[in-house]
PyMOL Python script that loads the backbone (N, CA, C, O; Angstrom):
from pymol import cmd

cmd.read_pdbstr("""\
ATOM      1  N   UNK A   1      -4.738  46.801 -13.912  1.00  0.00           N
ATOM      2  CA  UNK A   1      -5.842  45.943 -14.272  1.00  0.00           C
ATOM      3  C   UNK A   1      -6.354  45.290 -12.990  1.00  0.00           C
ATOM      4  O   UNK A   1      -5.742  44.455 -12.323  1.00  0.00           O
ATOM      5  N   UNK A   2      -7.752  45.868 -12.705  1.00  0.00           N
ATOM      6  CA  UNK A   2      -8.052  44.832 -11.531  1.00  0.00           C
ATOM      7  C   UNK A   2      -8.583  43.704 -11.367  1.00  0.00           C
ATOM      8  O   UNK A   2      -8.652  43.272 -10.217  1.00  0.00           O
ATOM      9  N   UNK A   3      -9.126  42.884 -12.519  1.00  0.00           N
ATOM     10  CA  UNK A   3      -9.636  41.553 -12.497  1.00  0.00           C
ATOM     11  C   UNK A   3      -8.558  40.502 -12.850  1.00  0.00           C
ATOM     12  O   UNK A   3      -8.001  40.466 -13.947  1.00  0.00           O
ATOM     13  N   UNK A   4      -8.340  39.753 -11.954  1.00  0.00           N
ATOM     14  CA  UNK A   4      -7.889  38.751 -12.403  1.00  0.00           C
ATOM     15  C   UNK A   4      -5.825  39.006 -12.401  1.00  0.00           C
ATOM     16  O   UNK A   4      -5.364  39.765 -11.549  1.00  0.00           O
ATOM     17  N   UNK A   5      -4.872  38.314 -13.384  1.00  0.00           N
ATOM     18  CA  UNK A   5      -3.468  38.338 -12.923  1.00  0.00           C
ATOM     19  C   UNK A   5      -3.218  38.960 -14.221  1.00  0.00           C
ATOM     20  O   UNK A   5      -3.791  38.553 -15.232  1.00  0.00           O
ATOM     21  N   UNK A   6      -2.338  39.983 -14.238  1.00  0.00           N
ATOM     22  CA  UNK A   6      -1.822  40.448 -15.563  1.00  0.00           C
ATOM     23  C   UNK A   6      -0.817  39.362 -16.327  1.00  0.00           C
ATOM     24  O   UNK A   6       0.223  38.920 -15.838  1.00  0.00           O
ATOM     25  N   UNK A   7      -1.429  38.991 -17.799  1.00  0.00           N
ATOM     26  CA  UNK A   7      -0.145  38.276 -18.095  1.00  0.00           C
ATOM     27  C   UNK A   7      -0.037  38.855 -19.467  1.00  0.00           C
ATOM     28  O   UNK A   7      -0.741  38.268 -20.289  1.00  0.00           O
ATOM     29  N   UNK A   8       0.688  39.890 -19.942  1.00  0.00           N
ATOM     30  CA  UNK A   8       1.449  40.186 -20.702  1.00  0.00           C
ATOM     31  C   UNK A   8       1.428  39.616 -22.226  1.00  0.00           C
ATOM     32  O   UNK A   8       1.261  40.318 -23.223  1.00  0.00           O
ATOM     33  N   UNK A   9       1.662  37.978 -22.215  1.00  0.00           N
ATOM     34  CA  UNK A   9       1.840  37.096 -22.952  1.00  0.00           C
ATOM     35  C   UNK A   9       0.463  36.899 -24.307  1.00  0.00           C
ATOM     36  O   UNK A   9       0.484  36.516 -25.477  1.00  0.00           O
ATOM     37  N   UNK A  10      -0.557  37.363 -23.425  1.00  0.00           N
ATOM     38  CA  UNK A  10      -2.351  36.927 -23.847  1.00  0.00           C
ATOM     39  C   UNK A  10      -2.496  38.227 -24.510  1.00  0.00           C
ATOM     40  O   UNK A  10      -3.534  38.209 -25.172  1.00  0.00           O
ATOM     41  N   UNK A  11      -1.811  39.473 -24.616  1.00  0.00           N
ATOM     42  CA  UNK A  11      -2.374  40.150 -25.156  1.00  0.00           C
ATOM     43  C   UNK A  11      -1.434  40.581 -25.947  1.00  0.00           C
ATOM     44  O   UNK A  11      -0.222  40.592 -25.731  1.00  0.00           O
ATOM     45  N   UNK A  12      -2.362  41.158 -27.441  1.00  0.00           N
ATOM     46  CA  UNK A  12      -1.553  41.705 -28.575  1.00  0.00           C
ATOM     47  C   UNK A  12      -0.435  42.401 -28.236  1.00  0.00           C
ATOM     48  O   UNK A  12      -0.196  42.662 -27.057  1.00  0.00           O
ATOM     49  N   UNK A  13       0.424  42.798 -29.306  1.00  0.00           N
ATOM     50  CA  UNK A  13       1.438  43.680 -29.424  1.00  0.00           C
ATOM     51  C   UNK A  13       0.905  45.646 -29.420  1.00  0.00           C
ATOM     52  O   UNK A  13       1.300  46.690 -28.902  1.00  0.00           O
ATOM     53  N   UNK A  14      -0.206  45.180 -30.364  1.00  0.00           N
ATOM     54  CA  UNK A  14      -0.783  46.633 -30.114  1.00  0.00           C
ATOM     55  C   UNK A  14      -1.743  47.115 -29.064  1.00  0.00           C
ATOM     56  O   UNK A  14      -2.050  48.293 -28.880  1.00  0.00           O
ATOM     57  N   UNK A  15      -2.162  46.122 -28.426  1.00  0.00           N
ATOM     58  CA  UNK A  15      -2.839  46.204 -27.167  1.00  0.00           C
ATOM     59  C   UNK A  15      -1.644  46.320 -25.832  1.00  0.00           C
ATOM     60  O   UNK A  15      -1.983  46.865 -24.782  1.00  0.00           O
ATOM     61  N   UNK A  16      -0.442  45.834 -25.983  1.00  0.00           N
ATOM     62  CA  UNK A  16       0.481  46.203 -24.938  1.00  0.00           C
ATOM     63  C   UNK A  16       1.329  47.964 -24.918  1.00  0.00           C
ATOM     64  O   UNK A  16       1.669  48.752 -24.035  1.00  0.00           O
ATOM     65  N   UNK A  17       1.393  47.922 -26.749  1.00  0.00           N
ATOM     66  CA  UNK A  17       1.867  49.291 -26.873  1.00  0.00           C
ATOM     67  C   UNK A  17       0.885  50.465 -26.237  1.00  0.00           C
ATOM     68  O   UNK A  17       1.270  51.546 -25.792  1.00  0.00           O
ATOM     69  N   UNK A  18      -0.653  49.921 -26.314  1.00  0.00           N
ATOM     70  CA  UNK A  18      -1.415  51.440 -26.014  1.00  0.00           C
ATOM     71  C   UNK A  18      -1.177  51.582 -24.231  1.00  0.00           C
ATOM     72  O   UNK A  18      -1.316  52.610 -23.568  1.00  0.00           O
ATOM     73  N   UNK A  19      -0.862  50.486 -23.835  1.00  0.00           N
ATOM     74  CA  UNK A  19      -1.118  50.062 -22.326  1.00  0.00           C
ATOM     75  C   UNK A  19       0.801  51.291 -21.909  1.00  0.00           C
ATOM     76  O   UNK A  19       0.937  52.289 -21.201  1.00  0.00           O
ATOM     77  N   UNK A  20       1.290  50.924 -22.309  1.00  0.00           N
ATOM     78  CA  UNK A  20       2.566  51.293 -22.469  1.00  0.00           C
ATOM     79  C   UNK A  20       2.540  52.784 -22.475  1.00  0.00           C
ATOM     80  O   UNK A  20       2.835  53.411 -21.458  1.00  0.00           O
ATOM     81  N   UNK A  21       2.083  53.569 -23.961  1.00  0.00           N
ATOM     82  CA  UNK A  21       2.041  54.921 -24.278  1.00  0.00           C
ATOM     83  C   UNK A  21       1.076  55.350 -23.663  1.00  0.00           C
ATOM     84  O   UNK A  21       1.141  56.562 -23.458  1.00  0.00           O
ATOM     85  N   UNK A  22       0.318  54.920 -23.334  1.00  0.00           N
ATOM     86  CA  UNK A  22      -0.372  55.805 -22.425  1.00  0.00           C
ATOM     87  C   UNK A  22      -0.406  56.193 -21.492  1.00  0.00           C
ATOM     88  O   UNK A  22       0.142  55.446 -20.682  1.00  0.00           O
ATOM     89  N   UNK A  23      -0.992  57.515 -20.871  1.00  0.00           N
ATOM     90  CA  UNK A  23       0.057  58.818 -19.776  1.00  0.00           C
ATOM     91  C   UNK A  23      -0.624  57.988 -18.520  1.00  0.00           C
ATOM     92  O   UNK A  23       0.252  57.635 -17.731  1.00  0.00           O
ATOM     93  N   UNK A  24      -1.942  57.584 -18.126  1.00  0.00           N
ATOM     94  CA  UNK A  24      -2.382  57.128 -17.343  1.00  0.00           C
ATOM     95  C   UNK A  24      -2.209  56.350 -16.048  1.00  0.00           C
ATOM     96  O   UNK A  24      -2.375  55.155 -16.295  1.00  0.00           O
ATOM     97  N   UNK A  25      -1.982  56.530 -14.963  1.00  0.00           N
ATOM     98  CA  UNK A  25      -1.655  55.642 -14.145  1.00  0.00           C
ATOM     99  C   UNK A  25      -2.471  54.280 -13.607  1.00  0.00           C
ATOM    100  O   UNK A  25      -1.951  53.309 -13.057  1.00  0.00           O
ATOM    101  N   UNK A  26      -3.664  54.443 -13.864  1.00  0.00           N
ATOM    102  CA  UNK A  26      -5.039  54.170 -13.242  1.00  0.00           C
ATOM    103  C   UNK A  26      -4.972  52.830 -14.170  1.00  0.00           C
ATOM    104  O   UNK A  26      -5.602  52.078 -13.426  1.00  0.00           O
ATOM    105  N   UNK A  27      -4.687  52.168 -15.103  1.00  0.00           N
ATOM    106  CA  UNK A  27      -4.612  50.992 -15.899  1.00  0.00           C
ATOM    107  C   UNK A  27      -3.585  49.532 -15.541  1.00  0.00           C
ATOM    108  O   UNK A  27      -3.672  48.304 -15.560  1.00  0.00           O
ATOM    109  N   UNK A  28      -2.770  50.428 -15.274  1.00  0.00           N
ATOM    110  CA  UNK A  28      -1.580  49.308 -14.941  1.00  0.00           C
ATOM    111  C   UNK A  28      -0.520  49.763 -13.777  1.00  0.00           C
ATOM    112  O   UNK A  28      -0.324  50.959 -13.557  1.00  0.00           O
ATOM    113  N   UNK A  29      -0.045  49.030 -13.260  1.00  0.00           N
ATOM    114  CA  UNK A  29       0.288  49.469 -12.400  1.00  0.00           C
ATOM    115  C   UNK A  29       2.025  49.658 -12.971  1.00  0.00           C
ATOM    116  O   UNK A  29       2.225  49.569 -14.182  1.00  0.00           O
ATOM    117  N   UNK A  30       2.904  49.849 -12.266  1.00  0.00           N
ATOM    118  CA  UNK A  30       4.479  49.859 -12.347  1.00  0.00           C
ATOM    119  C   UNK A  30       5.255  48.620 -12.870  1.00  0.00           C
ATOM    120  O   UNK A  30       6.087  48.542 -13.773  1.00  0.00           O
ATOM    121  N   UNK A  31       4.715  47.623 -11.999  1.00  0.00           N
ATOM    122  CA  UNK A  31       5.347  46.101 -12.446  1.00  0.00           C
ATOM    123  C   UNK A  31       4.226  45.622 -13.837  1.00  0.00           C
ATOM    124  O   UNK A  31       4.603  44.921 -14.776  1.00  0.00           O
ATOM    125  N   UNK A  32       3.026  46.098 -13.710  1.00  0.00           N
ATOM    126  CA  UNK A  32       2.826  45.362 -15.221  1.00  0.00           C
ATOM    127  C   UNK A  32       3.010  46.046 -16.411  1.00  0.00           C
ATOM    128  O   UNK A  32       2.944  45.611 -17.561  1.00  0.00           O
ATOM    129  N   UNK A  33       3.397  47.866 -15.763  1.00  0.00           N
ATOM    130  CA  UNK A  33       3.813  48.373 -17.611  1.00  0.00           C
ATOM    131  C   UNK A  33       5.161  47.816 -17.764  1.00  0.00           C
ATOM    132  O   UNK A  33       5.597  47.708 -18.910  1.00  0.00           O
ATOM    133  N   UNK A  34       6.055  47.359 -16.532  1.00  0.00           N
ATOM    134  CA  UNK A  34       7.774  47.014 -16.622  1.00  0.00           C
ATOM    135  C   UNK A  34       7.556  45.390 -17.319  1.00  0.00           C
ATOM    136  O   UNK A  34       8.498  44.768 -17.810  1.00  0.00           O
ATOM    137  N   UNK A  35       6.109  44.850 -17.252  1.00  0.00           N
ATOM    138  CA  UNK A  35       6.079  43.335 -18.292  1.00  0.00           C
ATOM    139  C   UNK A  35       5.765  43.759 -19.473  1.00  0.00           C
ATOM    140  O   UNK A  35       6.373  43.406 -20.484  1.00  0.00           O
ATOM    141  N   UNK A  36       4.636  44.679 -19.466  1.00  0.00           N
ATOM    142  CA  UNK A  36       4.261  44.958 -21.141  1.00  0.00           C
ATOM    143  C   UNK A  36       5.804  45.404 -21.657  1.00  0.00           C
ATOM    144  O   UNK A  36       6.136  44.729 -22.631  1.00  0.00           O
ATOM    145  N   UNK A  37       6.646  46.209 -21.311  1.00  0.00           N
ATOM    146  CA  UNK A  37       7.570  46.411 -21.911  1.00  0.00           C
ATOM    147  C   UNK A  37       8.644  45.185 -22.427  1.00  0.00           C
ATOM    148  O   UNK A  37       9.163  44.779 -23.466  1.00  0.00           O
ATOM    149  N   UNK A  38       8.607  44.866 -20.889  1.00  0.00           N
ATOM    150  CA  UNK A  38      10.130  43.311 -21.567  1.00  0.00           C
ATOM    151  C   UNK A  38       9.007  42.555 -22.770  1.00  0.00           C
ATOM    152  O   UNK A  38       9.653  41.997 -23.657  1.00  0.00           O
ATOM    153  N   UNK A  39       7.900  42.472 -22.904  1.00  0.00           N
ATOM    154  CA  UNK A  39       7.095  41.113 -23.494  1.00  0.00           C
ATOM    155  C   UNK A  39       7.297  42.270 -24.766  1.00  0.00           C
ATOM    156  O   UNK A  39       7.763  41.542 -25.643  1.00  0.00           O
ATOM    157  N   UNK A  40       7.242  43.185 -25.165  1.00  0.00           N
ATOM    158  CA  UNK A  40       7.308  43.807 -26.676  1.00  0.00           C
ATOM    159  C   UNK A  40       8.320  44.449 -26.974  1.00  0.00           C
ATOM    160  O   UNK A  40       8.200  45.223 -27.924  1.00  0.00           O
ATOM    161  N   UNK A  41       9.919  44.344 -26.147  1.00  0.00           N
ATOM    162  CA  UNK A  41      10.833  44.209 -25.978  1.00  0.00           C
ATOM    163  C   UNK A  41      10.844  42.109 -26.510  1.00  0.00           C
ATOM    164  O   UNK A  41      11.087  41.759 -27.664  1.00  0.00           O
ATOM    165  N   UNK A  42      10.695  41.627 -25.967  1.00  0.00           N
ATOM    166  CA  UNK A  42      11.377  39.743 -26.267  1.00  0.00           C
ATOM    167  C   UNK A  42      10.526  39.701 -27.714  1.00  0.00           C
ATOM    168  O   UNK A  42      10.993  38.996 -28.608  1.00  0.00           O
ATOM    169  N   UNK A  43       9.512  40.309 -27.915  1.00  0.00           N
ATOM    170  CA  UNK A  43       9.105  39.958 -29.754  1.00  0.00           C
ATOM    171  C   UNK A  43       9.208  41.398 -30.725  1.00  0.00           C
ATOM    172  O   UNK A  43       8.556  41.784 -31.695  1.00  0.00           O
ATOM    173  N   UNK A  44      10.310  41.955 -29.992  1.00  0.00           N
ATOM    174  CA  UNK A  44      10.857  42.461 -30.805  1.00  0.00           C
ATOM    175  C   UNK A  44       9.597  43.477 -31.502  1.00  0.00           C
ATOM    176  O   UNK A  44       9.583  43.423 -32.732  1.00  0.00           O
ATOM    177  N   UNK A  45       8.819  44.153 -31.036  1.00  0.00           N
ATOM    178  CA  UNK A  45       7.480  45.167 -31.661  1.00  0.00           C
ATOM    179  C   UNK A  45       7.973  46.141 -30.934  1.00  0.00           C
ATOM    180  O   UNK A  45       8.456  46.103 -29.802  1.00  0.00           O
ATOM    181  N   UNK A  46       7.746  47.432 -32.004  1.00  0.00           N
ATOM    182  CA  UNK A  46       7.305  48.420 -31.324  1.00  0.00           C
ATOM    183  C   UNK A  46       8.900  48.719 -30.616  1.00  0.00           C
ATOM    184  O   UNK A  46       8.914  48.809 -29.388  1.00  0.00           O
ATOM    185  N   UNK A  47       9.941  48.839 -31.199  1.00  0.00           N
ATOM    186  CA  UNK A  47      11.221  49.148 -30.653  1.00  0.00           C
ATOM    187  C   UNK A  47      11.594  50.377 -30.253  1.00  0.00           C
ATOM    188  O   UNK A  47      11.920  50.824 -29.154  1.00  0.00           O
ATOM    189  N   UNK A  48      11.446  51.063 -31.802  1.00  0.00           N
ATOM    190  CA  UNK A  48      11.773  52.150 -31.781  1.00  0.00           C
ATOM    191  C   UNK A  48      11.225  52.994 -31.189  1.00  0.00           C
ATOM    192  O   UNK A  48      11.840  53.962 -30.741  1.00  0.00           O
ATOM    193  N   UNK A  49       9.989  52.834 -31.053  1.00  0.00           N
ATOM    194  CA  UNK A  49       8.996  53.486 -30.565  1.00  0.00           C
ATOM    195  C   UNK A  49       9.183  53.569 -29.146  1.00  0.00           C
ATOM    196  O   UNK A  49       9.132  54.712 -28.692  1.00  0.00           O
ATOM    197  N   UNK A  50       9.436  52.418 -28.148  1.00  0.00           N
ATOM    198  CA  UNK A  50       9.926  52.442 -26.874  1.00  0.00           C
ATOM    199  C   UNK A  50      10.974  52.987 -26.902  1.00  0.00           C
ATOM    200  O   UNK A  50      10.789  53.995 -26.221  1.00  0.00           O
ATOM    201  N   UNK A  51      12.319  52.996 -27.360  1.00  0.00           N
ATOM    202  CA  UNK A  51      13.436  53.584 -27.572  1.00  0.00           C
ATOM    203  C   UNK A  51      13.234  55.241 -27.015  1.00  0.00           C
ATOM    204  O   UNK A  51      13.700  55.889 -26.079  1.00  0.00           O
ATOM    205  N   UNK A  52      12.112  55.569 -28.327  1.00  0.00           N
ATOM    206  CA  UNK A  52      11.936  56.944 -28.196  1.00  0.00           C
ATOM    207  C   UNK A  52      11.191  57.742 -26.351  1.00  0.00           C
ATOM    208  O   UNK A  52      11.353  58.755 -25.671  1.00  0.00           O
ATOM    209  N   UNK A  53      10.724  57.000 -26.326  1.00  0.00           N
ATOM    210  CA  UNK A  53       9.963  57.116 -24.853  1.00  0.00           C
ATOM    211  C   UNK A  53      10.757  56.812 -23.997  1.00  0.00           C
ATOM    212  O   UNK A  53      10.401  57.018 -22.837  1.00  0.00           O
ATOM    213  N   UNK A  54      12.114  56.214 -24.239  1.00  0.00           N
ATOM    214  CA  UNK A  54      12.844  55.725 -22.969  1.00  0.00           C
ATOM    215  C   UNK A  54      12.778  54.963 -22.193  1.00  0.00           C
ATOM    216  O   UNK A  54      13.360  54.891 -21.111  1.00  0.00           O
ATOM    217  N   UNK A  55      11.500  53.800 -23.026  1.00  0.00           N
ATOM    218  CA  UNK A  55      11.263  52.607 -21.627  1.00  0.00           C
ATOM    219  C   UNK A  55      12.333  51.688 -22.134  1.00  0.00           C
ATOM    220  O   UNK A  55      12.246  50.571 -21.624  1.00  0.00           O
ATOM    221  N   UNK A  56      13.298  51.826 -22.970  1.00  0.00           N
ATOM    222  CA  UNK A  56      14.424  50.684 -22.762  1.00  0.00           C
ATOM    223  C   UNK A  56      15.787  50.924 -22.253  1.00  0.00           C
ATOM    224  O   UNK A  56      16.722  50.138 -22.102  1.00  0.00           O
ATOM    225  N   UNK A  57      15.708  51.942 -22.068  1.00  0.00           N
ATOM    226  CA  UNK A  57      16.689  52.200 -21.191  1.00  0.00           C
ATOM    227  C   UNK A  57      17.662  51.731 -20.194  1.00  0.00           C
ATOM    228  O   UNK A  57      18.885  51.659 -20.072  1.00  0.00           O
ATOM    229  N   UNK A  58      16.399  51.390 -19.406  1.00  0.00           N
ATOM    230  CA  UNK A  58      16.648  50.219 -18.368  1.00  0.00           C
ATOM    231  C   UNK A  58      17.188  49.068 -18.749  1.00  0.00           C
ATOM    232  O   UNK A  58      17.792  48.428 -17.887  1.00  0.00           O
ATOM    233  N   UNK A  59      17.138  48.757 -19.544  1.00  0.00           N
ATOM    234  CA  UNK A  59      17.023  47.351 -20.042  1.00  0.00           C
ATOM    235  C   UNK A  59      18.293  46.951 -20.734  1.00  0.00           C
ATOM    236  O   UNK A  59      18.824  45.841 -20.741  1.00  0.00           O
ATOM    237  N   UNK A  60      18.620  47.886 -21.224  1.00  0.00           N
ATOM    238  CA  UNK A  60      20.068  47.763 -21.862  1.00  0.00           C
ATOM    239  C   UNK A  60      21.238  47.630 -21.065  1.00  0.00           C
ATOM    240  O   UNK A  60      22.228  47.929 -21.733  1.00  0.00           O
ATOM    241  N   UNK A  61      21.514  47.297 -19.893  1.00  0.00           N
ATOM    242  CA  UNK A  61      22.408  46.676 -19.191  1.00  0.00           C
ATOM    243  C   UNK A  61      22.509  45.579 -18.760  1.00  0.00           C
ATOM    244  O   UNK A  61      23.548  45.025 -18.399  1.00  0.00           O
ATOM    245  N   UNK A  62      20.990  44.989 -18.755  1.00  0.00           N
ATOM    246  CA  UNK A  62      20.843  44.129 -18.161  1.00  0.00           C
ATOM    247  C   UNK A  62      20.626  42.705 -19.981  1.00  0.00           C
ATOM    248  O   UNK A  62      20.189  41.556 -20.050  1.00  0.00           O
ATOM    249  N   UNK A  63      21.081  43.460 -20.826  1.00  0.00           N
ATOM    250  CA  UNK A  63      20.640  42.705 -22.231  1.00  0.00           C
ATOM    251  C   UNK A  63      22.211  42.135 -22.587  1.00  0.00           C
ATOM    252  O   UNK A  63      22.412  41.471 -23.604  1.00  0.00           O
TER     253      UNK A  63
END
""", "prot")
cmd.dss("prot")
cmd.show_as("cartoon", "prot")
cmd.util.cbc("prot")
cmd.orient("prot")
């Protein structure tokens, strides 16, 4: 995102998931798909669904 500071927090659950599943690099960068994830990871959306994609992976050691 180039305007302005990514904050994770301001945007929906289903607006973080598309940011997330999608193949694209050009939207977000590394550190803000690794926030969209912890932020729909901490409210608990969209679990399984990350599960399946493998973005929690990471995360499970550090939980």
């Amino acid at each position: 995102m180039n305007t302005g500071k990514f904050n994770p927090r301001e945007l929906c659950s289903r607006k973080l998931w598309q940011l997330v599943s999608t193949e694209t690099d050009e939207q977000v960068s590394a550190r803000e798909l690794q926030e969209a994830v912890a932020e729909l990871a901490a409210r608990r959306h969209y679990l399984d669904q990350l599960q399946q994609i493998g973005a929690l992976q990471d995360r499970r050691s550090g939980a």
